[in-house]
C-alpha positions as CSV (number, residue, x, y, z in Angstrom):
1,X,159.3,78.0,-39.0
2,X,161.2,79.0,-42.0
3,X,160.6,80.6,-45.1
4,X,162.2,80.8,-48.1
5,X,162.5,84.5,-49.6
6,X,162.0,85.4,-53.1
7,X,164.3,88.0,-55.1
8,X,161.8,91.2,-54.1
9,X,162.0,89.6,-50.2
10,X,158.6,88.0,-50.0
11,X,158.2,84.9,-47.9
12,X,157.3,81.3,-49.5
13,X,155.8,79.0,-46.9
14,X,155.6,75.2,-47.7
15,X,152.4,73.3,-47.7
16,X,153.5,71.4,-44.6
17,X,153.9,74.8,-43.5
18,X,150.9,76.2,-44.0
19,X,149.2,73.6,-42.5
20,X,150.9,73.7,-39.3
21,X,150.1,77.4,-38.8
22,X,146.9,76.3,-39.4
23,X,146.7,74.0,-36.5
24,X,148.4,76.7,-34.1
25,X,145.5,79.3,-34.6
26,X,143.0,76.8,-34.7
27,X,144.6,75.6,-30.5
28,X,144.5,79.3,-30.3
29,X,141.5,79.4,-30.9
30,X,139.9,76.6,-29.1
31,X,141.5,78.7,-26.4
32,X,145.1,76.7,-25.6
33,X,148.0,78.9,-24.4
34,X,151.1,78.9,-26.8
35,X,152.6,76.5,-24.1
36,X,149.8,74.1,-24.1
37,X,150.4,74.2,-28.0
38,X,153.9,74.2,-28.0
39,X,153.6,70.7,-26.9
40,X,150.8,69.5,-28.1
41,X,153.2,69.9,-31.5
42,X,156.2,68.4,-29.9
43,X,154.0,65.3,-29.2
44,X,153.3,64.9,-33.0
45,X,156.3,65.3,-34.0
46,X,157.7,62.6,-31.5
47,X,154.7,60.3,-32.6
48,X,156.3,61.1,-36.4
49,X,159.3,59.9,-35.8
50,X,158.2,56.7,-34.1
51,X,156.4,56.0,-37.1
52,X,159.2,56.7,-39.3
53,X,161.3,54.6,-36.9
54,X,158.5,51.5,-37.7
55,X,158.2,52.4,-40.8
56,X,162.3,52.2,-41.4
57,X,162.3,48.6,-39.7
58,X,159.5,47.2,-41.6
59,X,160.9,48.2,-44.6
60,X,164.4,46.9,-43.6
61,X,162.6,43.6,-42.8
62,X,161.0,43.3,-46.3
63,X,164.4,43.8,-48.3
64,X,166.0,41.5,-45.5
65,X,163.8,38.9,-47.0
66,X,164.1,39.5,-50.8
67,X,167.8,39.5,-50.4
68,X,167.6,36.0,-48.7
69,X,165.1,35.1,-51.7
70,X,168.0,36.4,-54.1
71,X,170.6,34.8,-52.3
72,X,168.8,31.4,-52.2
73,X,167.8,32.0,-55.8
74,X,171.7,32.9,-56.6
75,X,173.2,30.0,-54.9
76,X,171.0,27.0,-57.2
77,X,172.6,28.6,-60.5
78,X,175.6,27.8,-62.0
79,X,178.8,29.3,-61.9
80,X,178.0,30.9,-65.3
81,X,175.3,32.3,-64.5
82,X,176.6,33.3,-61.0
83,X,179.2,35.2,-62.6
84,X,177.1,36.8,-65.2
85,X,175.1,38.1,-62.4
86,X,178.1,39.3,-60.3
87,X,179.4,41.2,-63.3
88,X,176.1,42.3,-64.0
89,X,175.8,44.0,-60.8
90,X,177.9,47.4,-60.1
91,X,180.2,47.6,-56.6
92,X,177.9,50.3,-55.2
93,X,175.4,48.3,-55.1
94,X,176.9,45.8,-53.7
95,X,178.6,48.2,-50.8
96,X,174.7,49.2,-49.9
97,X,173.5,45.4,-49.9
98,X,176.5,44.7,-47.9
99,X,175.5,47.7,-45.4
100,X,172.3,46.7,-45.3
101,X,173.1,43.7,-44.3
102,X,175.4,44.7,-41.2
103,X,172.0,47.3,-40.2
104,X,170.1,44.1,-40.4
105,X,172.4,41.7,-38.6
């Protein structure tokens, strides 16, 4: 764990921080060695991630759908309109639909 240091050296923890020494001495003091704890933290932390990981693909699957709305939506315009939109929308934003895309694909 690290901290941040102020100008006169004193050490700023983060709330996440804090909480997690929290959890340590309250294992310590349930009676857990700092092994037992040690990866009883790793577990979390890999549970975390898999979230994160579920999170990140459900997410990916909800914009995967309101680009094919858009798309859809695009396509019954005409070609005013179409390139009104086109204009309307700036080349970065097209480069992360277009990665978006490949991830999703």
């Amino acid at each position: 764990m690290k901290a941040e240091r102020s100008t006169s050296n004193y050490r700023f923890y983060t709330s996440e921080t804090i909480e997690r020494i929290r959890v340590i001495e309250e294992m310590k003091a349930q009676g857990m060695c700092l092994n037992e704890i040690k990866k009883a933290i790793e577990n979390v932390n890999v549970q975390h991630e898999e979230m994160d990981v579920q999170n990140i693909c459900q997410h990916m699957k909800a914009l995967q759908n309101e680009i094919s709305t858009l798309v859809e939506n695009m396509e019954q315009q005409d070609q005013s309109k179409k390139d009104f939109i086109k204009n309307k929308v700036s080349s970065e934003s097209v480069a992360l639909m277009q990665s978006l895309l490949l991830l999703i694909t």
